[in-house]
C-alpha positions as CSV (number, residue, x, y, z in Angstrom):
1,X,169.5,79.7,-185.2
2,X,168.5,80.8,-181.7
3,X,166.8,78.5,-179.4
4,X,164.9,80.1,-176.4
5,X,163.9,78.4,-173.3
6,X,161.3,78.7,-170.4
7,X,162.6,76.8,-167.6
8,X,160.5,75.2,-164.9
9,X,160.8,72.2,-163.1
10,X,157.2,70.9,-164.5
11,X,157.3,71.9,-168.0
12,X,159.8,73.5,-169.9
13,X,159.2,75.8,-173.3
14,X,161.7,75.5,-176.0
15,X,161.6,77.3,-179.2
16,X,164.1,77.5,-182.2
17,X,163.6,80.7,-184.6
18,X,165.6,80.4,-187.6
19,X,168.0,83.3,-188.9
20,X,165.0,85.2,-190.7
21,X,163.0,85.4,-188.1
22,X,161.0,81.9,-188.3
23,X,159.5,79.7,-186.1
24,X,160.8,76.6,-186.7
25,X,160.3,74.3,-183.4
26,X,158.2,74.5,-180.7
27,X,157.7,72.3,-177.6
28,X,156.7,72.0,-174.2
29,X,158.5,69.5,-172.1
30,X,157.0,67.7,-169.7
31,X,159.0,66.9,-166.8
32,X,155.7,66.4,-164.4
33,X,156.1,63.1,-164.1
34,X,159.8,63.0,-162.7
35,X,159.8,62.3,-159.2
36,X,163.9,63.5,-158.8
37,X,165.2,66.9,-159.3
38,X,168.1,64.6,-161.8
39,X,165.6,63.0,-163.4
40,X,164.1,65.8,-165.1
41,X,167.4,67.4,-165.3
42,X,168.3,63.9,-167.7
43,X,165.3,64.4,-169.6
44,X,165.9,67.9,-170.4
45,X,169.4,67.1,-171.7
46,X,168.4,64.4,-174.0
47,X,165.6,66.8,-175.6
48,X,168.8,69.1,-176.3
49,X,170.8,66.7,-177.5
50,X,167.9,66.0,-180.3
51,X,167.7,69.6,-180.6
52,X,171.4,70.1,-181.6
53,X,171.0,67.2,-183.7
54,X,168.2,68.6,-185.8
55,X,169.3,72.8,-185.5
56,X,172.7,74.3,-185.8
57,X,172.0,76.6,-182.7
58,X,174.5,79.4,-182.7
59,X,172.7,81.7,-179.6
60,X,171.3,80.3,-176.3
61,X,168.3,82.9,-174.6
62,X,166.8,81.4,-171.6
63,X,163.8,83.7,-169.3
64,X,166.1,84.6,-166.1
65,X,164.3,82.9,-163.3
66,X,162.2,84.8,-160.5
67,X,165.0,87.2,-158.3
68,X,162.5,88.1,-155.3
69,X,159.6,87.6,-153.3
70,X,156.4,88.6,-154.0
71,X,153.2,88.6,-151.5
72,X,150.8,85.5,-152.9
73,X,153.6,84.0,-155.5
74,X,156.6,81.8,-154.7
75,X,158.0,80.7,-151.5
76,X,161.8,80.6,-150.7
77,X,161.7,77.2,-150.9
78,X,160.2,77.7,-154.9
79,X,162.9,80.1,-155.8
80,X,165.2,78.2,-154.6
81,X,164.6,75.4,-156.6
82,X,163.8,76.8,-159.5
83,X,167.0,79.1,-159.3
84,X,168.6,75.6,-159.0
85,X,167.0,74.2,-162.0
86,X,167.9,77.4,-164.0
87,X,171.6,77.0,-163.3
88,X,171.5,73.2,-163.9
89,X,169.8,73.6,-167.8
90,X,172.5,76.7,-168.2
91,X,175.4,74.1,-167.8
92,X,173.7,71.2,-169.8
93,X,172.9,74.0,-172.6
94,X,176.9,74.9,-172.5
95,X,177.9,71.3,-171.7
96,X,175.9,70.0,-175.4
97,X,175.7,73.1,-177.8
98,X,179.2,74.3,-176.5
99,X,177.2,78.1,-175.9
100,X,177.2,80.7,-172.9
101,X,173.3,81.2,-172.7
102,X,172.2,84.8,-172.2
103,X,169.3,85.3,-169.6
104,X,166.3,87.7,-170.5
105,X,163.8,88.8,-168.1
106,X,160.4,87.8,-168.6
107,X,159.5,91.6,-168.8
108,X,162.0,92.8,-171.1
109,X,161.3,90.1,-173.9
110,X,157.4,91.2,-173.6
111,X,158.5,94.4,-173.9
112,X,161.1,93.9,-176.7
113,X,158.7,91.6,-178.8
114,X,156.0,94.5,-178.5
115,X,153.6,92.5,-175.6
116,X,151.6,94.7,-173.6
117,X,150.4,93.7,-170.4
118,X,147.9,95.6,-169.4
119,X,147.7,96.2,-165.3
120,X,145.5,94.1,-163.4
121,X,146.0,91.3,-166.0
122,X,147.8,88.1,-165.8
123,X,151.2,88.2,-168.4
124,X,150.7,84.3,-169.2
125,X,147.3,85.1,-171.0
126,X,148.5,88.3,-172.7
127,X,151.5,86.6,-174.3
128,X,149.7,83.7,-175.3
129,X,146.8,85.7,-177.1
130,X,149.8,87.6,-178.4
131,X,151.4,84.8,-179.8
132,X,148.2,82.7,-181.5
133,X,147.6,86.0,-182.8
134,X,150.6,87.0,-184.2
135,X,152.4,83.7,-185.4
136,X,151.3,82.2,-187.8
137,X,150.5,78.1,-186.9
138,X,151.1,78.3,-183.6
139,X,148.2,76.4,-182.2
140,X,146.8,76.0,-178.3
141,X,144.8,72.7,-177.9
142,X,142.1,73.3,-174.6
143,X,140.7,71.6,-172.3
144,X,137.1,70.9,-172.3
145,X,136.9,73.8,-169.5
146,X,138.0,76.2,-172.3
147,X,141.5,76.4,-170.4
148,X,144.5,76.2,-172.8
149,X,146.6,72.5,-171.8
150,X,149.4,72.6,-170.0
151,X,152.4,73.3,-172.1
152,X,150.4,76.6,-174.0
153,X,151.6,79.2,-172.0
154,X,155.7,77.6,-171.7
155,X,156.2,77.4,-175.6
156,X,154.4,80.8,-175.9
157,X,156.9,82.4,-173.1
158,X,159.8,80.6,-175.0
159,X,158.7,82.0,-178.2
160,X,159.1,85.5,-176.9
161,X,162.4,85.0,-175.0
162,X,163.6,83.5,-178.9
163,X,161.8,86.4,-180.3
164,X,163.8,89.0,-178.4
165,X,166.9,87.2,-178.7
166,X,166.1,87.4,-182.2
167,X,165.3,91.0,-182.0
168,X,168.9,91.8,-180.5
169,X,170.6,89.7,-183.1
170,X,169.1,91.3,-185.9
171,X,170.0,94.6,-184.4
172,X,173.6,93.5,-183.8
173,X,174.0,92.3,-186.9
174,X,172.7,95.2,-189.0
175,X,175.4,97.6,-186.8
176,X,178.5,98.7,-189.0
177,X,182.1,96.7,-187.3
């Protein structure tokens, strides 16, 4: 079983896909309310600890976190922290399942799972139209703005970083030794 993540330091998406290609878990973790960088850290592990209880995970894929700036996005001080973050999960993810995660850009998973982004549109939206469209039960509660709740758009980007680990897997494993 392959379990993806979508790391952030407000709410994390987790997804486990199943060795035939199923969605079998889906979350969004909410670390919002976590005043301490540790603290949300903590909470993180315990959610993996329940994951490994419930899962036999045998492959880690977590979205590789942001490498540069871009005008209007994240600050240094952002990047930082979140780079920070990243490398914090990665060792609780080795430290409990006893697994090396493998890191997939955000691009190459869309790509890989078949996503299109179209230019001039924002990727979030994409995946997640691509994903209630495409998956079946996956379901986005709103909010009565018509927005999707926060937590929609981190289990639909962990869903395609699972998806494409998935997609490498199944490629690896069909190869003759």
């Amino acid at each position: 079983m392959i379990l993806g993540l979508d790391i952030s330091t407000s709410i994390t998406g987790a997804t486990v896909i199943d060795d035939e290609g199923n969605v079998v878990f889906c979350e969004a973790w909410d670390t919002r309310k976590f005043k301490s960088f540790f603290e949300k850290a903590a909470y993180i592990k315990n959610k993996l600890i329940d994951v490994k209880a419930g899962y036999p995970i045998t492959k880690i894929a977590i979205e590789q976190s942001l490498q540069m700036f871009r005008a209007g996005f994240s600050s240094a001080k952002t990047l930082t922290t979140l780079s920070k973050f990243n490398g914090a999960i990665s060792w609780i993810c080795y430290s409990v399942m006893g697994l090396e995660p493998e890191y997939v850009s955000a691009t190459t998973a869309r790509k890989q799972a078949g996503i299109k982004v179209p230019r001039g549109t924002k990727a979030k939206a994409v995946v997640l139209q691509y994903v209630l469209d495409n998956v079946l039960g996956f379901e986005v509660q709103y909010t009565k703005h018509g927005n999707p709740k926060p937590g929609s758009y981190d289990r639909a980007d962990s869903l395609v970083i699972a998806k494409s680990a998935y997609i490498e897997w199944s490629k690896n494993k069909k190869q003759p030794s």
